[in-house]
C-alpha positions in Angstrom: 76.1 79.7 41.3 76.5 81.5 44.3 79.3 84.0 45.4 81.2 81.6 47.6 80.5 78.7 44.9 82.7 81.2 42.9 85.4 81.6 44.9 85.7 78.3 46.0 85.5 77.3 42.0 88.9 80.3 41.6 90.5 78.7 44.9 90.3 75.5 42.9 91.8 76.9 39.2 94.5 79.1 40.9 95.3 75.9 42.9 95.3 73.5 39.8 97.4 76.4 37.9 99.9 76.9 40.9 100.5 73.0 40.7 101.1 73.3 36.9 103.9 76.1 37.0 105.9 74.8 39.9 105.6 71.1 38.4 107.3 72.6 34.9 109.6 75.2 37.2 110.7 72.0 38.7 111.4 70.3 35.5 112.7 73.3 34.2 114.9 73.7 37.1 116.2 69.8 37.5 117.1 70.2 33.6 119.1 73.2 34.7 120.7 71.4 37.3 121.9 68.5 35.3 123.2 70.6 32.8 125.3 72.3 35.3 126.7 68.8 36.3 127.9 68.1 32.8 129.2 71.5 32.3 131.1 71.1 35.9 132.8 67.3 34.4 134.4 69.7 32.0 136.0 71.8 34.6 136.0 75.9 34.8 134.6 77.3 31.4 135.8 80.0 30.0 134.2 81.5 27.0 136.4 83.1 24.5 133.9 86.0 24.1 131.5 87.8 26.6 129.2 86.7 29.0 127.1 86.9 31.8 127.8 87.4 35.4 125.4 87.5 38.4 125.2 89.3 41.4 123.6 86.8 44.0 123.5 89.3 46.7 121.5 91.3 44.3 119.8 88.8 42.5 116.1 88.6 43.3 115.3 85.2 41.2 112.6 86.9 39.1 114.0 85.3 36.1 113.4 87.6 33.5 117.0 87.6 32.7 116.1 83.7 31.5 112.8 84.2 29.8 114.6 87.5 28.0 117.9 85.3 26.3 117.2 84.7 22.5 119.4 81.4 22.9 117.5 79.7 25.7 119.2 77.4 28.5 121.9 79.8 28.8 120.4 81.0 32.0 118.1 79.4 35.1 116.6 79.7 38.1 117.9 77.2 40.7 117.0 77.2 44.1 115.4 81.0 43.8 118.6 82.7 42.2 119.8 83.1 38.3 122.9 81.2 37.2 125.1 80.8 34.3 124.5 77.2 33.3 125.9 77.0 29.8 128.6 79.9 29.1 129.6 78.4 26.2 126.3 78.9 24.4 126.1 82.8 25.1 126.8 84.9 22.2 126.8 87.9 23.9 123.1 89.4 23.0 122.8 91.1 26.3 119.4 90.9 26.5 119.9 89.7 30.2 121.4 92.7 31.5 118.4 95.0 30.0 116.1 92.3 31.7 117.5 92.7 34.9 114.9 94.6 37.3 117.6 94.7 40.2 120.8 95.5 37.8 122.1 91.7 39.0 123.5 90.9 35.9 126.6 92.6 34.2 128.2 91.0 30.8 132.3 90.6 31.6 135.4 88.9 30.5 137.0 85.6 31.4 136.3 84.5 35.5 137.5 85.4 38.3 140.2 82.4 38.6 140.7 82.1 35.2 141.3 85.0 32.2 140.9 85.2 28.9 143.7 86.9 26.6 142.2 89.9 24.6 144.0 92.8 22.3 144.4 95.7 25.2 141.4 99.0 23.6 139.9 101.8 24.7 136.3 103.1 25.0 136.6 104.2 21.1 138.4 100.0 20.4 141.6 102.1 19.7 144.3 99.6 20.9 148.0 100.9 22.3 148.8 101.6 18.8 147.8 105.1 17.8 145.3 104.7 14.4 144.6 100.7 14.7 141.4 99.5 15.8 139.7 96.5 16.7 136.3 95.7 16.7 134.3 92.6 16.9 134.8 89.0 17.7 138.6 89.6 18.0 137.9 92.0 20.0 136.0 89.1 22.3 132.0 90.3 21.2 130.9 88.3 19.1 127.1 88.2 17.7 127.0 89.4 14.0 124.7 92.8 15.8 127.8 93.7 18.0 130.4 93.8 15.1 128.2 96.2 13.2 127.1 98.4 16.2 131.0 98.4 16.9 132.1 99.1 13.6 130.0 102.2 13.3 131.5 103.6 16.9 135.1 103.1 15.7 134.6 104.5 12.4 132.9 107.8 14.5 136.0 107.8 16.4 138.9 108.1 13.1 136.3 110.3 11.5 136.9 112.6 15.0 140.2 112.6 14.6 140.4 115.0 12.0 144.5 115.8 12.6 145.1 111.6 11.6 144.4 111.5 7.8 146.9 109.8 5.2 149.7 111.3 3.4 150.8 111.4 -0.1 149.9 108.0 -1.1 148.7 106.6 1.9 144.8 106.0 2.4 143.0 107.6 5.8 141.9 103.8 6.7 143.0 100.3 5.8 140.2 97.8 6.7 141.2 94.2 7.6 138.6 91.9 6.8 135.6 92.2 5.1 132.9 90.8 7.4 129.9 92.6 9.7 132.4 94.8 11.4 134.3 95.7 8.5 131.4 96.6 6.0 129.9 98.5 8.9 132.9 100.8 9.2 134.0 101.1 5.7 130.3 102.3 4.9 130.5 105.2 7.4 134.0 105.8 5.9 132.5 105.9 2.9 130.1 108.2 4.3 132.1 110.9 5.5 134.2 111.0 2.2 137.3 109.5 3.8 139.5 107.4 1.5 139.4 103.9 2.4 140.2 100.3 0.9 138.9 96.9 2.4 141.6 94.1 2.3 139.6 90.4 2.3 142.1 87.3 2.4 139.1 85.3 1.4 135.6 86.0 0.3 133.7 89.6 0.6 131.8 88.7 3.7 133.9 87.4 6.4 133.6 84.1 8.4 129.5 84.1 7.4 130.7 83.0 4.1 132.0 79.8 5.9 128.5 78.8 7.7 126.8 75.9 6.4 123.9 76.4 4.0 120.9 77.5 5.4 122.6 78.3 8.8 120.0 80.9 11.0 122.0 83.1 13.0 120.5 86.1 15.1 120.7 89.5 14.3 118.3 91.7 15.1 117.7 95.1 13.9 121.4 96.0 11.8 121.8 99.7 11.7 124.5 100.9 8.8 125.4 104.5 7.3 124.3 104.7 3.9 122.0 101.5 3.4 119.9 102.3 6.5 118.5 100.2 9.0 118.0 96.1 8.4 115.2 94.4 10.6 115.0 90.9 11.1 115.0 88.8 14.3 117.2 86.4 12.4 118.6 85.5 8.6 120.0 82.6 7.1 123.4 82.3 5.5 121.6 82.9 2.4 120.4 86.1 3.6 123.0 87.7 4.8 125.2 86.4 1.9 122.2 88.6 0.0 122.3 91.9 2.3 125.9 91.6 1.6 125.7 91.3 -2.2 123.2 94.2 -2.6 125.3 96.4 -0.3 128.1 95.4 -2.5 125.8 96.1 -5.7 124.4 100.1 -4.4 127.2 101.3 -2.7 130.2 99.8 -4.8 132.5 99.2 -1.7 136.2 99.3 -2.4 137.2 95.7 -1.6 140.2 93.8 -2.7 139.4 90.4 -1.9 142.5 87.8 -1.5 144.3 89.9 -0.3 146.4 88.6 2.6 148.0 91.2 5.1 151.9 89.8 5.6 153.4 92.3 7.9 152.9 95.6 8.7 156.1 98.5 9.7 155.5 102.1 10.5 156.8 104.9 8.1 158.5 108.1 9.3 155.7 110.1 8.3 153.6 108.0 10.7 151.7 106.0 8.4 151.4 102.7 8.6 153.2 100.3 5.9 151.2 96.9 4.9 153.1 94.2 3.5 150.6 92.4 1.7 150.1 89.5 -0.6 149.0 91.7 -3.7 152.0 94.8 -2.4 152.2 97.0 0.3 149.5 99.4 1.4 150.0 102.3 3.6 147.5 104.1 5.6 147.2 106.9 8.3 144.7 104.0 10.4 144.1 100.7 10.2 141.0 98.9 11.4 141.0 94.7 12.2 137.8 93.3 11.9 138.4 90.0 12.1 137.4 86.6 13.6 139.4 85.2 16.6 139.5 82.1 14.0 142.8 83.0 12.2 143.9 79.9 11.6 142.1 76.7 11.8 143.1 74.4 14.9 144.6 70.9 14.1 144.5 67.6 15.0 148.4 66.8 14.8 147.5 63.2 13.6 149.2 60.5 11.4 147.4 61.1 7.7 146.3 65.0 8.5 148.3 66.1 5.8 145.7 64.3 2.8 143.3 66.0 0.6 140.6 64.1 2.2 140.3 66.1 5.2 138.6 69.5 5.0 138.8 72.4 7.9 135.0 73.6 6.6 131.8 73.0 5.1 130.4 75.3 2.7 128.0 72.8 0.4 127.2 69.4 1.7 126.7 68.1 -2.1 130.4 68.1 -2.2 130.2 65.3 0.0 127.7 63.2 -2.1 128.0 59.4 -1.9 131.1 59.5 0.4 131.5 58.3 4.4 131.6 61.4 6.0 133.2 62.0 9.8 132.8 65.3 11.7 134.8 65.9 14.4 134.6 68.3 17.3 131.8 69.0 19.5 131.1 72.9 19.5 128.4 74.6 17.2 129.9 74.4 14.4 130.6 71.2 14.1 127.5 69.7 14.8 125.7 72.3 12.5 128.0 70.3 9.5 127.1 67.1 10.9 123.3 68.3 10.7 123.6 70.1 7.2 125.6 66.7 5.7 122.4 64.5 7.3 119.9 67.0 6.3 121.0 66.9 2.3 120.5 62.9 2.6 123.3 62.6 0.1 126.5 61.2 2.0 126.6 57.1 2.0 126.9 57.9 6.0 127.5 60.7 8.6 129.5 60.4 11.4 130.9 62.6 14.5 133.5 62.1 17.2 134.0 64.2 19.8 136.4 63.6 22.8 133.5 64.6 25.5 130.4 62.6 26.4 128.0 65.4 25.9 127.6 68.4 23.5 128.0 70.7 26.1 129.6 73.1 24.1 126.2 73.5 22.1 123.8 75.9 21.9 120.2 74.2 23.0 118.7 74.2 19.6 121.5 72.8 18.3 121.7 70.3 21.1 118.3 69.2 20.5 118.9 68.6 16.7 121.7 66.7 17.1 120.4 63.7 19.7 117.0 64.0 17.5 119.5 63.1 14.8 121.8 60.2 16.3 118.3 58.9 18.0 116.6 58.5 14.5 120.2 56.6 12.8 121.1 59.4 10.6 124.0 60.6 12.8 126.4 57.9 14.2 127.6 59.4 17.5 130.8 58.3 18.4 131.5 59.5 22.0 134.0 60.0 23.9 136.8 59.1 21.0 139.7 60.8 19.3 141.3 60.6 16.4 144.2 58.4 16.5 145.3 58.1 13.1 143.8 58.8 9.0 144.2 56.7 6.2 143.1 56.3 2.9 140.1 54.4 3.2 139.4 54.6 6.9 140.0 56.7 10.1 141.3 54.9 13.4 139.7 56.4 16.6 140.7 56.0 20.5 138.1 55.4 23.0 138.0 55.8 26.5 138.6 52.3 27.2 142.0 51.7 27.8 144.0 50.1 24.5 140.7 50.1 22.5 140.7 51.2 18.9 138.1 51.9 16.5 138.4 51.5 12.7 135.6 53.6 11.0 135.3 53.4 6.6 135.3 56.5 5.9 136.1 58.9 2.6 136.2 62.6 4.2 136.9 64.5 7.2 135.6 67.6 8.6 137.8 68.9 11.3 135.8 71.6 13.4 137.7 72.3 16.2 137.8 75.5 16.6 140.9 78.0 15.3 143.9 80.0 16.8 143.4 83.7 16.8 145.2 85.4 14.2 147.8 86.7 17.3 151.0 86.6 15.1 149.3 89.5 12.6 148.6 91.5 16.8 152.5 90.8 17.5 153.3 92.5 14.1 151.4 95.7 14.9 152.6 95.8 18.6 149.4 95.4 20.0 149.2 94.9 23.9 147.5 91.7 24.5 145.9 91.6 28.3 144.3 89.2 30.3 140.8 89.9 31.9 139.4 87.8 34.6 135.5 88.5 34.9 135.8 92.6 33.8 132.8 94.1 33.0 132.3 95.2 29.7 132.1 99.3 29.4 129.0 100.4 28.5 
């Protein structure tokens, strides 16, 4: 072949590959654009934990910050410039920002019309009260890597402060909660010989221990004092629940699990006083690692109050033979309305949710679920809300006006969402502010 037979042969590839990429970018980017539309039915979103914001005077529409998010369809390009097109699915990886060639993207707080409330803390997550921390999803980062990575920087900070160590019987640090945050902290504690105790209302492991089985949840590389660095891209429930164990196994962490932290008073020798379920506790600091899920949200509905309704899902088995209804339309609902379909062992598996779309979902998740109601093993029952429970049955409202909806049923899983544990923040005297699109200090 000649030289201009091969370049005409290139001019043809590079303009059969050109065609290729702009038909999927256009795909790509009309997907993009009707998810927007459904997130914008649902009015201004407002993530309780940390997101993304771009710069579009900055913004170049390269769109590595897209190609570089581990959760996917999170961020797109549309009409040349990055944008936020699910918030709700971001759980705060950062991954964007690092991407960034132009520095266009910075991960903030709330928006700029409407603010999210979050425990007032410092650069070290000391809040207004001098000794208590908070670290963590409370703290409004979430992502299992972030709670570690924050837990070690707080713990570095008490350590510092040589001057704040307890008295007489008092310990130098109480820990609250004994998830990611928690462990991470009490093990550099535990490093620098300070005398610390780990208070656990529940089970040694935090909200993880809640997940449904075989739940995969992103990590990346986990760096703790003591056990060393942990790398893995992601783990399952079960391993994490693992890592957890054997920590708990080597190092022989002083936990007290259900243990529930009542009230809390200072002394005069400034220590802090914990009233506690199991007797009170005092301590020269006191560090709250815990989930903004204090208390499970709800549904205020006739019939609530009956054993058959359940706030979690820990084993679907449990659920074995029984008419099963999910309700709520974030992650974690349709992640139990997946696991209860996956074990093929419920007589049926349903979930309402008062939207029209899982918006709230991450794209994975999303997928799963209309894989599942398109093959019949998960009845969708959308828009609806729970009107009333009974016995034998659960009575649903539609959007059609004076229509009601009798659905057999023997459970219910209500998943939507919880109250932050703000009560136990009053007690302390923590300064709760409101942040509308502030930037995360790095």
């Amino acid at each position: 072949m000649s030289t201009y037979g091969w370049i005409a042969l290139g001019v043809v590839i590079s303009s059969i590959l050109y065609w290729l990429f702009s038909q999927i970018g256009k795909g790509t980017e009309e997907k993009a654009i009707a998810t927007l539309e459904d997130m914008a039915a649902l009015g201004e979103i407002v993530p309780d934990t940390i997101h993304p914001r771009i710069d579009l005077d900055r913004c170049i529409g390269s769109g590595a910050c897209v190609f570089a998010c581990p959760e996917k369809d999170v961020l797109a390009v549309v009409r040349g410039q990055a944008v936020l097109v699910n918030p709700l699915a971001c759980v705060g990886h950062s991954a964007c920002v690092d991407a960034c060639p132009v520095d266009a993207v910075a991960m903030v707080f709330g928006t700029a019309n409407k603010g999210v409330e979050l425990p007032k803390i410092d650069q070290n997550f000391q809040t207004t009260r001098p000794g208590v921390y908070i670290v963590g999803e409370l703290g409004g980062m979430g992502l299992i890597r972030n709670a570690v990575s924050q837990g070690r920087q707080a713990a570095d900070h008490v350590i510092k402060q040589s001057q704040r160590r307890g008295r007489g019987d008092a310990y130098d640090v109480a820990v609250v909660g004994a998830g990611p945050a928690g462990i991470s902290a009490t093990l550099r504690f535990l490093e620098a010989n300070l005398k610390v105790i780990m208070l656990e209302r529940e089970q040694f492991g935090g909200t993880i221990m809640h997940y449904p089985r075989a739940k995969v949840v992103m990590t990346g590389a986990l760096d703790f004092a003591i056990v060393g660095k942990v790398k893995a891209a992601k783990m399952s429930k079960e391993e994490l629940v693992e890592l957890w164990e054997r920590i708990m196994r080597e190092v022989k962490l002083p936990v007290q699990v259900g243990t529930l932290v009542e009230g809390v008073e200072a002394d005069p020798d400034g220590m802090w006083r914990l009233k506690t379920s199991t007797g009170p506790i005092r301590a020269a600091n006191v560090f709250l690692g815990l989930g903004r899920r204090g208390s499970p949200r709800k549904l205020e509905v006739p019939g609530e109050e009956t054993p058959k309704v359940h706030y979690r899902l820990l084993e679907p088995r449990e659920f074995a033979g029984k008419h099963v209804l999910v309700v709520g339309g974030g992650n974690s609902a349709v992640e139990s309305a997946l696991s209860l379909a996956d074990a093929r062992c419920c007589a049926s598996v349903s979930i309402s949710y008062r939207k029209g779309a899982f918006a709230r979902c991450r794209a994975d998740n999303r997928r799963r679920i209309d894989q599942a109601i398109g093959q019949g093993v998960v009845q969708a029952l959308m828009p609806s809300e729970i009107a009333r429970i009974e016995d034998d049955a659960v009575f649903l409202k539609t959007d059609r006006p004076g229509e009601e909806i009798r659905l057999q049923n023997d459970s219910v899983i209500v998943q939507i969402g919880g109250t932050a544990p703000a009560e136990l923040l009053a007690k302390f005297g923590v300064e709760v502010v409101k942040k509308f699109g502030e930037a995360w200090r790095t």
